[in-house]
Each structure stands twice: as C-alpha cells, then as structure tokens.
PAMIKE-375394 format. One record per atom (N, C-alpha, C): x, y, z; residue in one letter. Coordinates in steps of 0.1 Angstrom, whole numbers. Atoms other than C-alpha are relative to their C-alpha. Example, Ala and Ser with C-alpha at 12.3 -4.5 7.8 and 13.67 -1.06 7.14 Angstrom:
R  9  -12  0  A
R  123  -45  78  A
R  9  12  0  A
R  -9  -11  0  S
R  137  -11  71  S
R  -8  11  8  S
END
This chain:
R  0  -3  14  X
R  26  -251  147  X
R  11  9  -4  X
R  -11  -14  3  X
R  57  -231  151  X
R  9  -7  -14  X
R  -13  2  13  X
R  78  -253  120  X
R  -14  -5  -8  X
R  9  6  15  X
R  62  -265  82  X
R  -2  8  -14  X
R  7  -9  16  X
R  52  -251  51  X
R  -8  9  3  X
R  14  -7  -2  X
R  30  -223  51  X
R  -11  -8  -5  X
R  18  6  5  X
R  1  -243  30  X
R  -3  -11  11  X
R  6  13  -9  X
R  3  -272  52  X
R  -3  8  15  X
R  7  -6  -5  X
R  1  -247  83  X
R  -15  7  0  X
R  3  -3  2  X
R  -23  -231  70  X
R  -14  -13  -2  X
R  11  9  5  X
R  -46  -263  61  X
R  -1  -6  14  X
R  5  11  -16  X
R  -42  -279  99  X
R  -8  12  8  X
R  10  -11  -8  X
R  -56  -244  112  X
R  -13  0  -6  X
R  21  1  5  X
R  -88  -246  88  X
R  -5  -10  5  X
R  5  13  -3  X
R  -91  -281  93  X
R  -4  -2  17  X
R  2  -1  -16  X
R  -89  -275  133  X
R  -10  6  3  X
R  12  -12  0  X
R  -117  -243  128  X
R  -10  -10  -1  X
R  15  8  12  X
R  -140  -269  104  X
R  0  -10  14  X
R  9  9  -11  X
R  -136  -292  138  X
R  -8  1  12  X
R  2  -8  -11  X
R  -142  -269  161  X
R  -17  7  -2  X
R  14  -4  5  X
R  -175  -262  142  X
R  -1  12  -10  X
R  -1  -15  13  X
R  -163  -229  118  X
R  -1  -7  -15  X
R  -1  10  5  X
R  -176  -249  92  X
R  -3  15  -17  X
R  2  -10  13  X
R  -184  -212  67  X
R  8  9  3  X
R  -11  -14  -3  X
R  -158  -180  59  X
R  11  -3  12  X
R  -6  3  -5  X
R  -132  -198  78  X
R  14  6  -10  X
R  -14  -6  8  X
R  -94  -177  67  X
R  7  0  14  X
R  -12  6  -8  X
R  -61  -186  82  X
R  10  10  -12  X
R  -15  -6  1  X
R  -30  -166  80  X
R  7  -2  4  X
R  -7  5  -4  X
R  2  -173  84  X
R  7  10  -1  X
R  -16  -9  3  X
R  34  -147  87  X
R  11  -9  7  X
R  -10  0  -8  X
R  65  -154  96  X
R  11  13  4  X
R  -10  -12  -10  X
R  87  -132  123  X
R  14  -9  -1  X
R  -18  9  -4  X
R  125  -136  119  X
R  6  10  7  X
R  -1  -3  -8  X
R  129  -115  143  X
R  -8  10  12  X
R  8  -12  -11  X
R  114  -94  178  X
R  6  10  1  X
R  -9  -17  -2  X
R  143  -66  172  X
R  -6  8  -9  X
R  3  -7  10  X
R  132  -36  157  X
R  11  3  -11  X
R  -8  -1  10  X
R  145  -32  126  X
R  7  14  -4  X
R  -6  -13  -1  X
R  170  -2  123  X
R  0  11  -14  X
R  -1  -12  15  X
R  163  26  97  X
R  8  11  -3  X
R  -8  -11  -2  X
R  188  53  92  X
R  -6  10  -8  X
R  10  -8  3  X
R  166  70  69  X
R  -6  13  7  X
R  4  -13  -7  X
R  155  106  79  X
R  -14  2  -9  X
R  12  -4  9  X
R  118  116  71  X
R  -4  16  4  X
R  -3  -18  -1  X
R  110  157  69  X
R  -17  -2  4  X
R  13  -5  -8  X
R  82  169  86  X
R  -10  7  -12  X
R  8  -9  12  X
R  53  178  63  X
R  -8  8  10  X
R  13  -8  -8  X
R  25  206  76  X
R  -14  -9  -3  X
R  12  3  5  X
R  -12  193  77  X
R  -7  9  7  X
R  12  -10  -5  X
R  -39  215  72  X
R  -13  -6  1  X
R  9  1  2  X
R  -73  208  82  X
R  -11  9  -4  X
END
C-alpha cells in the first residue's frame, strides 16, 4: 500500500479491517514520510525555569 491516493488508501485498509471482522469504530490513517533524515533546525530555544 506504499503508492495511491490517500482516500483510496485509506478505503482498502477499512475495507481489509470490515474483512477481517472490525466490522464497528474501524479508523485508518494515513501519513506520508518524505523522509527518515532528521530534519535540521538552526533555531535556538532558551531555557525556561519550572517551578513545581
């Protein structure tokens, strides 16, 4: 299921669940990763205090 539309992904995995017997509250999600590199931030963030 790695290529397609998301909705059409998205409708062969419910449809797979509903055969598999998940026939109520059956939710399918889809992301896509365009990549496994971490993404580089140059951004600096400042230290806050926390008090409990």
């Amino acid at each position: 299921m790695a290529e397609g539309q998301p909705q059409e992904l998205v409708d062969a995995l419910i449809a797979e669940a509903n055969r598999r017997g998940g026939l109520d509250n059956v939710t399918a999600i889809i992301i896509r990763i365009d990549s496994l590199e971490p993404m580089r931030d140059d951004r600096t963030t400042a230290a806050v205090a926390v008090k409990q």
